[in-house]
C-alpha positions as CSV (number, residue, x, y, z in Angstrom):
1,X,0.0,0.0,0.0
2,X,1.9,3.3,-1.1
3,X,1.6,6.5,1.5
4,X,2.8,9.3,0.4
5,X,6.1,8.2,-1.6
6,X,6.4,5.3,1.5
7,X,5.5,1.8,0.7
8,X,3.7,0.0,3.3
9,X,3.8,-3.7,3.5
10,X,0.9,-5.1,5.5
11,X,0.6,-8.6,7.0
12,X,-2.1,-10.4,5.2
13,X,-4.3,-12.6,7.7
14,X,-2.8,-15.5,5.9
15,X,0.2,-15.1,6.9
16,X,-0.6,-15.1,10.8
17,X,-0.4,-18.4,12.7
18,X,-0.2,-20.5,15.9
19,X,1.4,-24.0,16.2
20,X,4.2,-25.5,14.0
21,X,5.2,-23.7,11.1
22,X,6.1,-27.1,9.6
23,X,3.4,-29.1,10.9
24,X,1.6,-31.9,8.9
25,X,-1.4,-30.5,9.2
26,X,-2.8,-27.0,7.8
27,X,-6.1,-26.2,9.6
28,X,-7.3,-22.8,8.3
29,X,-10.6,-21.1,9.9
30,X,-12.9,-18.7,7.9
31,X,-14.8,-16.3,10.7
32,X,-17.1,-13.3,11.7
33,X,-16.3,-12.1,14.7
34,X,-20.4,-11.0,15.3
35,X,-21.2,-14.9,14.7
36,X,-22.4,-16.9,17.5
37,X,-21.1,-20.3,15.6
38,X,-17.6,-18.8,15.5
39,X,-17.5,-17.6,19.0
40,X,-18.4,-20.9,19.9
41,X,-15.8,-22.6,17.4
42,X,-13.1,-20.8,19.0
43,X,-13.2,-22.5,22.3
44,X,-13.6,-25.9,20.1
45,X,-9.8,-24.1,18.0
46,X,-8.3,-23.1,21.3
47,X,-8.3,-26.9,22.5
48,X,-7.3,-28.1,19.3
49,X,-3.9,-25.9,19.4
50,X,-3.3,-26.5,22.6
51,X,-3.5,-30.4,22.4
52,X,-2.1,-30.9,19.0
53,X,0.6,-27.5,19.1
54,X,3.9,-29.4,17.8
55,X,1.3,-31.4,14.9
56,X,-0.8,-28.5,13.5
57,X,-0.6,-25.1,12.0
58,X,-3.8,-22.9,12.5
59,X,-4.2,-20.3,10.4
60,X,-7.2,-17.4,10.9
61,X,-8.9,-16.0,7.8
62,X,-11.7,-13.4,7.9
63,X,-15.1,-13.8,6.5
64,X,-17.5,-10.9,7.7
65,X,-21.1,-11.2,6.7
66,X,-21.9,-7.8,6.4
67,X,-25.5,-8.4,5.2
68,X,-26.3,-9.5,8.6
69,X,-23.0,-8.2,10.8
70,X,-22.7,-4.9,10.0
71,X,-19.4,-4.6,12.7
72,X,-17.9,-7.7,11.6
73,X,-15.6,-6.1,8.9
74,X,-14.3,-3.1,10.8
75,X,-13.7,-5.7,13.3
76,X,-12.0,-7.9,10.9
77,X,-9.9,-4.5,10.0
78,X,-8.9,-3.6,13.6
79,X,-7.5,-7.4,14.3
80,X,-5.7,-6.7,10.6
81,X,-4.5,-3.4,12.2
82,X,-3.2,-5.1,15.5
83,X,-1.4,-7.6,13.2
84,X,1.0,-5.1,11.8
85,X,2.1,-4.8,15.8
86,X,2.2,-8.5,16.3
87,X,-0.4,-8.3,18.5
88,X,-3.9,-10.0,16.5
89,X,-4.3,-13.3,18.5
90,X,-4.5,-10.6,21.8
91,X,-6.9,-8.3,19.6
92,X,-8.6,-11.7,17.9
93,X,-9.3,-12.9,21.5
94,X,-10.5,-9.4,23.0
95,X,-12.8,-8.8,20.0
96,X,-14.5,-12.2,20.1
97,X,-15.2,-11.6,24.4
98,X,-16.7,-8.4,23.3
99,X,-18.4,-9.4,19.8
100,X,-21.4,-7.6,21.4
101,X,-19.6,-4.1,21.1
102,X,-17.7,-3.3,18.5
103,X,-18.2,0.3,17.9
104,X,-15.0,2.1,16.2
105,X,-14.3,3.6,19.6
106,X,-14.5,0.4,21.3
107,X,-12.0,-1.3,19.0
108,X,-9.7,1.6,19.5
109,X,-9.4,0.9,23.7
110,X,-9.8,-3.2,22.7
111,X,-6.6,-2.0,20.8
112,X,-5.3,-0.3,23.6
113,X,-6.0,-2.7,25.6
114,X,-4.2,-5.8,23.6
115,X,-1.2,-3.5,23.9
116,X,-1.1,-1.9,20.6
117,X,0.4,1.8,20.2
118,X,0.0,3.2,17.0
119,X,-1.1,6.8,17.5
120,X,-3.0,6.6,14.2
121,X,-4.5,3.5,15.1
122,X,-8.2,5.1,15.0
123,X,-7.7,7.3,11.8
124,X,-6.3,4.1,9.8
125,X,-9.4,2.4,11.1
126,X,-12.0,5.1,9.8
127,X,-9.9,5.5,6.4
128,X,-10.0,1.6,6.4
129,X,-6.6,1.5,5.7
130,X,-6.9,-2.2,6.4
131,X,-10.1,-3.1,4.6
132,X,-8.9,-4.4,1.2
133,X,-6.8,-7.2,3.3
134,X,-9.8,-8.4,5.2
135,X,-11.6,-8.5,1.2
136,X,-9.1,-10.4,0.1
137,X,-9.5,-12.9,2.7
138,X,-13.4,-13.0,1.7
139,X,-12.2,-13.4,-1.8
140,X,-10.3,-16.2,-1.1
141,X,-12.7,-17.8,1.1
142,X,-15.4,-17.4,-1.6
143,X,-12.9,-18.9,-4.2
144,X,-12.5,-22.3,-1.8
145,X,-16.6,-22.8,-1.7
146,X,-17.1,-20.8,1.2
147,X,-20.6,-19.1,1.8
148,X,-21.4,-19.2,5.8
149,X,-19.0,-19.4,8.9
150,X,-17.5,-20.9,10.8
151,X,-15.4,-22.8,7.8
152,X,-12.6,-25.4,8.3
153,X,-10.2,-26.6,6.1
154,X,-7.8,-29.5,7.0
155,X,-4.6,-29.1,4.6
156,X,-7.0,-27.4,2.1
157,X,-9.4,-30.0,2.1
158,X,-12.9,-28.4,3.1
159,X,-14.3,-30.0,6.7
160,X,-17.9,-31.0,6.4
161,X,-18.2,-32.7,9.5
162,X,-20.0,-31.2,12.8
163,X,-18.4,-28.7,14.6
164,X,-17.7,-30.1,17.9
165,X,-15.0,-30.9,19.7
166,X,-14.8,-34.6,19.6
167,X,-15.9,-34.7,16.1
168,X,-13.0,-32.3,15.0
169,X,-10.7,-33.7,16.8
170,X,-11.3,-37.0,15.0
171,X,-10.8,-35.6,11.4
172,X,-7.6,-33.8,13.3
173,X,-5.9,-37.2,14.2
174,X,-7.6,-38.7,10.6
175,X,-5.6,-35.9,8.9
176,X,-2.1,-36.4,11.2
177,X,-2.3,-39.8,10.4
178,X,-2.4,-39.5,6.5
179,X,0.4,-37.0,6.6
180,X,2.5,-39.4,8.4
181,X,1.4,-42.1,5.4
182,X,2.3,-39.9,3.1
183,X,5.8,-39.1,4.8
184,X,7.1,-42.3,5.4
């Protein structure tokens, strides 16, 4: 993104992750932050990581509904605009807790509050400095067959099964085992 004569590199969503960077498994996850299913399919993601942390690498994309969110993609924008900090899993995490208000001036002190300090922070918000790179992610995630959230893929492979805990965790160790077919 060119300001001025400066070109400004921003992190794409895609390119934010937790786990193993070399892990056999890939499990990406299409979200609105205003969804009830994806606030609920984070606790199932936060397990997941935790249990399988050196076997999987989780990867966030955004997916705001804005027909029926009207929040979700300036909310998707301000967890962008924490990213450039390194701080989006601390603004991801504060945003879902307070899905319920997510005015422009209560992202700024969720911002604040997840430790970022960019002065300009609010005015990059309102100019949606950020808002191309959440489109891109809805792009993409209309591209793979996306059309409601929350989405899973395991290693690009689109997860059709119910969105539980147990049941996830199945096609998890399903996936990790294949890899390891496939390695050996």
């Amino acid at each position: 993104m060119a300001m001025g004569n400066k070109v400004v590199d921003i992190i794409p969503p895609k390119d934010i992750w937790v786990g193993n960077e070399n892990a056999g498994l890939v499990i990406t996850q299409f979200v609105d932050y205003e969804d009830d299913g994806c606030y609920k399919a984070h606790d199932i993601v936060v397990k997941l990581v935790e249990e399988f942390d050196r076997d999987v690498k989780f990867v966030f994309r955004h997916f705001p509904l804005t027909k029926i969110h009207q929040r979700a993609h300036k909310a998707a924008e301000a967890a962008v605009a924490a990213a450039q900090e390194g701080k989006f899993w601390q603004m991801h995490n504060l945003i879902f807790r307070n899905r319920r208000n997510m005015g422009i001036t209560s992202l700024k002190e969720y911002a604040k509050e997840a430790g970022v300090v960019n002065k300009k922070f609010l005015t990059e918000l309102m100019d949606s400095v950020y808002g191309w790179t959440v489109r891109n992610d809805l792009l993409e995630g209309l591209d793979m067959g996306v059309r409601e959230v929350p989405a899973f893929f395991l290693n690009d492979e689109r997860y059709k099964g119910k969105i539980t805990y147990e049941s996830m965790r199945k096609a998890v160790l399903e996936k990790l085992k294949e890899s390891k077919v496939k390695r050996a």
